[in-house]
TIVO-361288 format. One record per residue (C-alpha): x, y, z; residue in three letters; residue number from 1. Coordinates in steps of 0.2 Angstrom, whole numbers, plus 5000, padded with zeros to 4 digits. Layout:
N
<px->X, py->Y, pz->Z, code->ALA, pos->NUM>;
...
***
This chain:
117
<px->5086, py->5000, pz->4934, code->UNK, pos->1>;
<px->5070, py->5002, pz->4923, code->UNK, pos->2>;
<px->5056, py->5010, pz->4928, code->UNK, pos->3>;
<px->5047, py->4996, pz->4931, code->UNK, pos->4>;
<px->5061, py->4987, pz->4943, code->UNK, pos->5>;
<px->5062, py->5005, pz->4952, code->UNK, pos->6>;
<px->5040, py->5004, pz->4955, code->UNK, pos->7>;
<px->5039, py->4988, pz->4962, code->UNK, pos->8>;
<px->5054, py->4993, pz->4974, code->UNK, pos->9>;
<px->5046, py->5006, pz->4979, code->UNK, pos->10>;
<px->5031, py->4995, pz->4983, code->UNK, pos->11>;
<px->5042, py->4985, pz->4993, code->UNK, pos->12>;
<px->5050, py->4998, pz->5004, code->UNK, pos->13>;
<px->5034, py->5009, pz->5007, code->UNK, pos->14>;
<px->5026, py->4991, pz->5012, code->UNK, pos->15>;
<px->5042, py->4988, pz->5024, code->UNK, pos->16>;
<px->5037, py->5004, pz->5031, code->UNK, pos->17>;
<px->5019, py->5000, pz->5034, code->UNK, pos->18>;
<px->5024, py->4984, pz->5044, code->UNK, pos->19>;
<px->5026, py->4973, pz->5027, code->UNK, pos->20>;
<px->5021, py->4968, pz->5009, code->UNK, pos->21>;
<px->5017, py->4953, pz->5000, code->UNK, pos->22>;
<px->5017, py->4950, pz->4980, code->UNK, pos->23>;
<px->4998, py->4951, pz->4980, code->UNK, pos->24>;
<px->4997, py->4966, pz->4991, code->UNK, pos->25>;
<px->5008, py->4974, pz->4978, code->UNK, pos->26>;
<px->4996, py->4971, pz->4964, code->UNK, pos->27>;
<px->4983, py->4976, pz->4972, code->UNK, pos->28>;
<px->4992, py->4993, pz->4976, code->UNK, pos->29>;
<px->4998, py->4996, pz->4958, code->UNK, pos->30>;
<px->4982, py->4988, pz->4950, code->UNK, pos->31>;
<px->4995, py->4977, pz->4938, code->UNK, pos->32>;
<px->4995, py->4958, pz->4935, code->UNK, pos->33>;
<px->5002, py->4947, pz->4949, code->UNK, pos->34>;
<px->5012, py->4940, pz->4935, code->UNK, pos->35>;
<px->5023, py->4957, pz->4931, code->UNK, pos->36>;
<px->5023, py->4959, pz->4951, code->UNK, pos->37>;
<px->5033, py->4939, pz->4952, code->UNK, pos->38>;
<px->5043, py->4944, pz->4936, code->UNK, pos->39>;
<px->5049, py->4962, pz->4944, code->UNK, pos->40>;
<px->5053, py->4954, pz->4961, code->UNK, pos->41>;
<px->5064, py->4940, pz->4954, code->UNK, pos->42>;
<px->5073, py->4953, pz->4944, code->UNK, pos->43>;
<px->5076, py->4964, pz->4961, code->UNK, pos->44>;
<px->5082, py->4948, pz->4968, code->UNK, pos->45>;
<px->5092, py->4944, pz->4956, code->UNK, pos->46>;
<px->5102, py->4959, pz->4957, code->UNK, pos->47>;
<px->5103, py->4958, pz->4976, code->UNK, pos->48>;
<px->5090, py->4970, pz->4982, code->UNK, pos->49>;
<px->5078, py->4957, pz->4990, code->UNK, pos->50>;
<px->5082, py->4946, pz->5001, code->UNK, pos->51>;
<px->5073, py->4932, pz->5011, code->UNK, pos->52>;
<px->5055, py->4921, pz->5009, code->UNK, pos->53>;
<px->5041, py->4929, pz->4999, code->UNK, pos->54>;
<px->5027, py->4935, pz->5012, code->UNK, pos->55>;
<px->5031, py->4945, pz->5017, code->UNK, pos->56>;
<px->5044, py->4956, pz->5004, code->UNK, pos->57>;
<px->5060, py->4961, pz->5012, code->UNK, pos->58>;
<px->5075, py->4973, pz->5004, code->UNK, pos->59>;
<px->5092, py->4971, pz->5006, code->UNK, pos->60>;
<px->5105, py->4985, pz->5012, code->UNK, pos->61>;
<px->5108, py->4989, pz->4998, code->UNK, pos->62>;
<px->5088, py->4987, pz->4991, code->UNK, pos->63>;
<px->5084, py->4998, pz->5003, code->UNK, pos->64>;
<px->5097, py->5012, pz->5001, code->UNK, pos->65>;
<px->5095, py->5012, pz->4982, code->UNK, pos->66>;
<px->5074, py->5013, pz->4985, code->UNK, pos->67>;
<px->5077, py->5029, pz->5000, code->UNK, pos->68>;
<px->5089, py->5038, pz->4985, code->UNK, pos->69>;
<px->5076, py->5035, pz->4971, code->UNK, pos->70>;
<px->5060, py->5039, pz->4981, code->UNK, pos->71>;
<px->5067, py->5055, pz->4988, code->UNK, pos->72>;
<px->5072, py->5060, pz->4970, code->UNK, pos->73>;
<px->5053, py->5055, pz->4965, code->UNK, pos->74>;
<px->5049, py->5068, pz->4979, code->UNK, pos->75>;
<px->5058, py->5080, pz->4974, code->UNK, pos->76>;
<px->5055, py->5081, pz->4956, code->UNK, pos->77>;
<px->5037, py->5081, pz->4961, code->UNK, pos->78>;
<px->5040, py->5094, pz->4971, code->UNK, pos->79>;
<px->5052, py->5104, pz->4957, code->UNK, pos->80>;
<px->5041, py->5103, pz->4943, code->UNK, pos->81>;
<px->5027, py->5108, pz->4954, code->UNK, pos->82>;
<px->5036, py->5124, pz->4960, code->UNK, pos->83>;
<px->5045, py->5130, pz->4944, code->UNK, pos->84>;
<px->5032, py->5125, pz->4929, code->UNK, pos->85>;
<px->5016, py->5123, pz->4940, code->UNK, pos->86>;
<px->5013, py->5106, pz->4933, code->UNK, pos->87>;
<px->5008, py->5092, pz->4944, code->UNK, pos->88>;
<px->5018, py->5073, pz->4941, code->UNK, pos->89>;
<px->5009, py->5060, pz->4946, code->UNK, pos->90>;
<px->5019, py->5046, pz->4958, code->UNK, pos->91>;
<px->5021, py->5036, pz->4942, code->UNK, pos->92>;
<px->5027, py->5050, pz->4931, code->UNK, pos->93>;
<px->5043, py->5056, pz->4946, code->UNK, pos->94>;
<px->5047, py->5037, pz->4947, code->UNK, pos->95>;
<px->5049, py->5035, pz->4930, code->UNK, pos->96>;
<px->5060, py->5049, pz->4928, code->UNK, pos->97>;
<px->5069, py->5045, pz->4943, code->UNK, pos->98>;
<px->5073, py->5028, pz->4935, code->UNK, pos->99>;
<px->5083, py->5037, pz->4921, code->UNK, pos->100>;
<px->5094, py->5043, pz->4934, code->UNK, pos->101>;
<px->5111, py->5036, pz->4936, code->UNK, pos->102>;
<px->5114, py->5032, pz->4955, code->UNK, pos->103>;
<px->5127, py->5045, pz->4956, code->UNK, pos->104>;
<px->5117, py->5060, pz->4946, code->UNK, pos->105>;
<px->5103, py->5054, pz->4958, code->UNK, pos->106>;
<px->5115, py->5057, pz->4974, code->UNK, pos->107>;
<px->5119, py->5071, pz->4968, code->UNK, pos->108>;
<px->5099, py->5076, pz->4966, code->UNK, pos->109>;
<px->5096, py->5071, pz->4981, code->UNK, pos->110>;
<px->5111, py->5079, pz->4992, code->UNK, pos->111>;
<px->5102, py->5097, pz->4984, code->UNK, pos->112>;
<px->5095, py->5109, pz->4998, code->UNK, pos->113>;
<px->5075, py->5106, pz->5001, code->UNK, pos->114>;
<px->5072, py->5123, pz->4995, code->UNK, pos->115>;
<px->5082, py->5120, pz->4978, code->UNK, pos->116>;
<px->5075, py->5114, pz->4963, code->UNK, pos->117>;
***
C-alpha cells in the first residue's frame, strides 16, 4: 500500500469512528484536492478495503483491520522516535513510514510491548 492509499484510509477509519466520513470531508481534513481524495478511494475499493455507497465512507473487514494495524504502527513510531532520539513526527511523517511496512513486519511492530521501542 503507498503512502498515499494508507492516508486517505486512515481518513476513512478515524471518520468511521467519529460517526462517518464523506469524500469531501476527507479533503477538507487533509487540505488536498477532492480529485486525489476520488482517485485514493477507488483504488482502496479496488483492492477490497471499501465497501458500500459514497456518503458516507465505509471499510471493509479487511479495510478496517489493515487501517487498526497501520495506525497503531503510526502511533508507535511516533511515540518511539519521540522517546529514543527526541524528535517529534508529524502524523504524516509515521504514516508514511508505516506505509513502507510489509503487513507482516507491521504485525510484528505492532504485537511489541507498549513500553518497547
Amino acid at each position: 500500500m503507498t503512502a498515499s492509499e494508507l492516508k486517505y484510509l486512515l481518513a476513512v477509519y478515524r471518520g468511521e469512528q467519529e460517526g462517518g466520513i464523506r469524500q469531501t470531508d476527507i479533503a477538507d481534513r487533509l487540505a488536498v484536492a477532492r480529485a486525489s481524495v476520488a482517485r485514493g478511494t477507488e483504488c482502496l475499493r479496488a483492492k477490497g478495503l471499501l465497501c458500500g455507497s459514497e456518503k458516507p465512507l465505509t471499510l471493509s473487514a479487511e479495510g478496517r483491520r489493515l487501517a487498526a494495524l497501520y495506525d497503531a504502527c503510526a502511533r508507535k513510531l511516533r511515540q518511539c522516535v519521540l522517546e529514543q532520539w527526541d524528535v517529534r513526527l508529524s502524523e504524516g511523517q509515521s504514516v508514511a513510514m508505516a506505509a513502507e511496512l510489509s503487513d507482516a513486519q507491521a504485525q510484528k511492530f505492532a504485537r511489541t510491548d507498549k513500553g518497547e521501542c
